[in-house]
C-alpha positions in Angstrom: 356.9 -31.1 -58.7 360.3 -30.3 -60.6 362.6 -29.2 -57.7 363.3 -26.2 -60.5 359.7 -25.4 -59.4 360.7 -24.8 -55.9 362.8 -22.0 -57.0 360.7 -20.3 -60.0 360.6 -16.6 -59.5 357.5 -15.9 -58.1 357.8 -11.7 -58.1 360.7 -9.1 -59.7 363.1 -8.1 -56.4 364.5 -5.1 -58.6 368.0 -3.8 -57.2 369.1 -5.9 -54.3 370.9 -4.0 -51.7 371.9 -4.8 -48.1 372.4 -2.9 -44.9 376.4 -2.6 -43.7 375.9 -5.0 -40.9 374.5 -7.4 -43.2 377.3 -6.8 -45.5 379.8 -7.3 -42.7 378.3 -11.0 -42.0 378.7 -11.8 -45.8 382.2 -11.3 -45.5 382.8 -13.0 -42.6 380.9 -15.7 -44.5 377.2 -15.9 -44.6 375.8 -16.6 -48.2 373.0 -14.7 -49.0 371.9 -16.3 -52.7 369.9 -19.4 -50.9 367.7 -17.1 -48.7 367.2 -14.4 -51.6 366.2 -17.4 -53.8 363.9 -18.5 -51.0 362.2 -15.6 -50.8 361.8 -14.8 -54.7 360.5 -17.7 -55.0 357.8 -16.9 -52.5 359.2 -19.0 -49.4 359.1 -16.6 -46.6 360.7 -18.7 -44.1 360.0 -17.9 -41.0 357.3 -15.5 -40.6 354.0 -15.4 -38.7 351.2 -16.9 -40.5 349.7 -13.0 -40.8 352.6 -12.1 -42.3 352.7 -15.3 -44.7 349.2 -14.7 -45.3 350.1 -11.0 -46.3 352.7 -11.9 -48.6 350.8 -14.0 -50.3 347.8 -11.5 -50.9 351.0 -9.2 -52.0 352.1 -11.0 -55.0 348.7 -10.1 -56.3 347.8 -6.5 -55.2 351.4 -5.4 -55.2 352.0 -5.2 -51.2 355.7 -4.9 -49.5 357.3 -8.7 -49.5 358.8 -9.9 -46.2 360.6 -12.7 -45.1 362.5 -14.4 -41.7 365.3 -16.9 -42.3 367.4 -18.0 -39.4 371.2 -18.5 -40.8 374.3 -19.5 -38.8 375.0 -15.5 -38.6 371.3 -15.0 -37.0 368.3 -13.8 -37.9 367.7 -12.0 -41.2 364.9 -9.9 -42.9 364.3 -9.6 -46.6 361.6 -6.8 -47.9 361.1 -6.0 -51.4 359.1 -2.7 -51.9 355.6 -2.7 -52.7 356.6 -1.4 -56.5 359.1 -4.1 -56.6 361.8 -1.3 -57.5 364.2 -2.5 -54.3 364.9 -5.6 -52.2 366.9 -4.8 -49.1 368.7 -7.6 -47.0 368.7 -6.3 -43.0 368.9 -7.5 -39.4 365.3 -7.2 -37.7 366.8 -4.6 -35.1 367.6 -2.6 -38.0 363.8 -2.4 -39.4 
């Protein structure tokens, strides 16, 4: 497999946006393009295997997308809508 591959868009994440708290860790330095790549790509880190298993059934019927990444800031969420119109960035206590 091309390591492009890895990366290849697997769903549209429409406007990206991110809750203030979020926001505050990405200026005090957390990068958020590697774990929205991730999880466009269809990588959705560290979720339950329900939840993998859900995802994966979304890309076809057009469910709600969500993924778990552990970063040096914490724990963060990432759920694109079900119509693929939004993609929001969050802290699982903010869900």
């Amino acid at each position: 497999m091309n390591t492009a591959d890895l990366f290849a868009p697997a769903f549209d994440l429409g406007q990206v946006v991110a809750t203030p708290e979020v926001i505050g860790l990405v200026e005090r330095g957390l990068m958020l393009e590697p774990y929205l790549a991730r999880h466009h790509a269809g990588d959705w880190g560290e979720v339950s295997a329900g939840d993998a298993a859900a995802n994966d059934g979304g890309l076809s019927c057009g469910d709600r997308l969500l993924s778990a990444y552990r970063t040096p800031f914490g724990r963060i969420w990432i759920v694109t809508e079900a119509d693929r119109s939004s993609t929001c960035v969050l802290l699982p206590k903010e869900y």
